[in-house]
C-alpha positions, 0 to 999 in steps of 0.5 A: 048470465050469472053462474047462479044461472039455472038451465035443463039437462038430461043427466045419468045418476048412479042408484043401487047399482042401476044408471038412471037418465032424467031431466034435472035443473042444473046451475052454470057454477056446476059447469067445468071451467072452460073458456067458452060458455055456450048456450046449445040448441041441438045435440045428436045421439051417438052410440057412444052416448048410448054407453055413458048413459048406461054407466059404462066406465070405459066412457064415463068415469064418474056419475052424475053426469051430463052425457051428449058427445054433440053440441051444436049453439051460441057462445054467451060467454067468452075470453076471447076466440070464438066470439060472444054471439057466434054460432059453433060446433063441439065434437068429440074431445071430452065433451059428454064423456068425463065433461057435461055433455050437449044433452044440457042447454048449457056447455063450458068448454075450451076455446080450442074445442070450438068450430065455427059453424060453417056458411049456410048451416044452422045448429039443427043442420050440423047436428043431423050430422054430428060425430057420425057424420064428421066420422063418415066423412073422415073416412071417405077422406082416408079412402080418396088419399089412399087413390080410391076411385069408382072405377076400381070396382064396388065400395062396401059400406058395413053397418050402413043403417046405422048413423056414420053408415047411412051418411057414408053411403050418401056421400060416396054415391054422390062421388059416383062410387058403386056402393053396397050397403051391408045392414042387418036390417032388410027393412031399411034396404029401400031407404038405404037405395034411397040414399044412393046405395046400387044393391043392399045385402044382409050381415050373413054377407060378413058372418064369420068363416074358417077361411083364411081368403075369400074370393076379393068382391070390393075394391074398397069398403067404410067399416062402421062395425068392428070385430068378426065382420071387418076380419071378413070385410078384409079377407073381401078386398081387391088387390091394393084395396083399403078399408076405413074403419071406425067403429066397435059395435060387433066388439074391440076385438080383430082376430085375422091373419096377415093374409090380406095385408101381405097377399094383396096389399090391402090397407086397414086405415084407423079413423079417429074423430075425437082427439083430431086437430081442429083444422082437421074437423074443419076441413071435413065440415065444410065439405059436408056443408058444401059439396058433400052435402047429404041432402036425403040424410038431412031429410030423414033424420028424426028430431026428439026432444029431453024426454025421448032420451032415454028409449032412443038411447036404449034402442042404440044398445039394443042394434034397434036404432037406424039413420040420424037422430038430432036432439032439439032442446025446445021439443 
């Protein structure tokens, strides 16, 4: 491997005002300095992927990028730790962000950004899961800290068609939680019971209302969504309750009142799982790779290769994307 090297990559380009995504050949010397070269096999499409490509400033500063907050491969080149010849993960960071993402072949990262992969799993596997599922299951993490147990009464999950949803689903029914699964879209309620959710509603459950309380139906809840319907999820929880919240698809903005917090002691729990300690990742991929293993996840993920990027990425805009889908650089 040479930097004169050249490999493929999926790249976002700035023209007249429009972000444009296409395959281009791009050369290793163009990689940022880094520790650790790797050759990736898979990434994962993430909404936060969805936003770089679409020439959101907030994610992406400067164009043309490589975008791709996943990556899953070999190390070809090294300084030291992780060896050359192992096989590792790269989550979050600022990988696909403002540093070339895993939707090239090639990545040049720090060593410190680096897991190795876990006994049993392949790259394909790890990136079924991905930063949706690391998320999932840092809040499923954040939720057993805080004493949930099934015998509390129903967890909800908001968003659960979509890729941390549908894993956090499996997950808590794996340990033996009444799960309810609340998505905006029926037509995935079989695959979400499927999954291990006990009863599927519709996001007319979370539609947002005058009223400061409402009757408490869940003892505790993941929030993949963000905005009105988690100020609705909270007036919803059970004395002593908590909710994990991760995400902003309904929008960054949580107008609510005390009410909950100060009437019954709920809990809102931030779960952040890009700028995280490295053991923390670790921790949680093992679990997934072991006990926490989502079998029917795995299983229905959808595979793509370079050239269906830019309509997956679209749908995710769009609140037409559901489950998991895993980028294959050999499509």
């Amino acid at each position: 491997m040479t930097n004169n090297s050249e490999y493929k990559a999926w790249r976002v380009t700035e023209q007249d005002g429009q972000y444009i995504g296409a395959e281009e050949t791009c050369r290793i010397a163009d990689l940022p300095e880094g520790e650790v070269l790797i050759k990736v096999s898979h990434s994962s499409l993430n909404y936060k992927d969805a936003l770089s490509a679409s020439g959101n400033k907030g994610v992406t500063r400067n164009f043309p990028h490589t975008p791709g907050i996943d990556a899953a491969g070999e190390v070809v080149e090294s300084g030291g730790t992780p060896a050359v010849g192992s096989k590792v993960i790269v989550t979050g960071y600022d990988l696909g962000m403002n540093t070339a993402g895993g939707f090239g072949e090639y990545i040049r990262v720090p060593a410190g950004w680096c897991v190795e992969m876990p006994a049993g799993w392949d790259a394909a596997t790890a990136m079924v899961y991905g930063t949706a599922g690391l998320t999932a299951g840092l809040c499923v993490e954040k939720l057993l800290q805080m004493g949930a147990a099934p015998a509390q009464g129903k967890v909800a999950v908001s968003g659960a068609s979509g890729a941390v949803g549908s894993v956090a689903v499996e997950i808590l029914a794996k340990l033996g939680f009444e799960v309810v699964a609340i998505s905006g879209k029926s037509a995935h309620a079989d695959a979400l019971k499927a999954l291990g959710a006990s009863e599927v509603v519709g996001r007319d459950a979370l539609e947002p209302g005058k009223k400061p309380m409402l009757k408490p139906v869940f003892a505790n809840a993941v929030d993949t969504v963000g905005g009105a319907p988690l100020a609705e999820l909270l007036k919803q929880i059970m004395p002593g309750g908590s909710v994990a919240a991760c995400g902003l698809v309904a929008g960054p903005q949580l107008e609510t009142t005390v009410l909950p917090f100060i009437l019954r002691g709920v809990n809102l729990l931030g779960v952040d799982s890009v700028e995280i300690p490295l053991e923390a990742k670790k921790s949680v991929w093992q679990k997934l790779s072991g006990d926490w293993a989502c079998a029917k996840a795995e299983k229905a993920a959808r595979t793509i290769g370079r050239s269906e990027l830019d309509a997956a990425l679209r749908a995710f805009l769009k609140g037409e994307s559901a489950g998991k889908i895993v980028l294959d650089h050999s499509h």
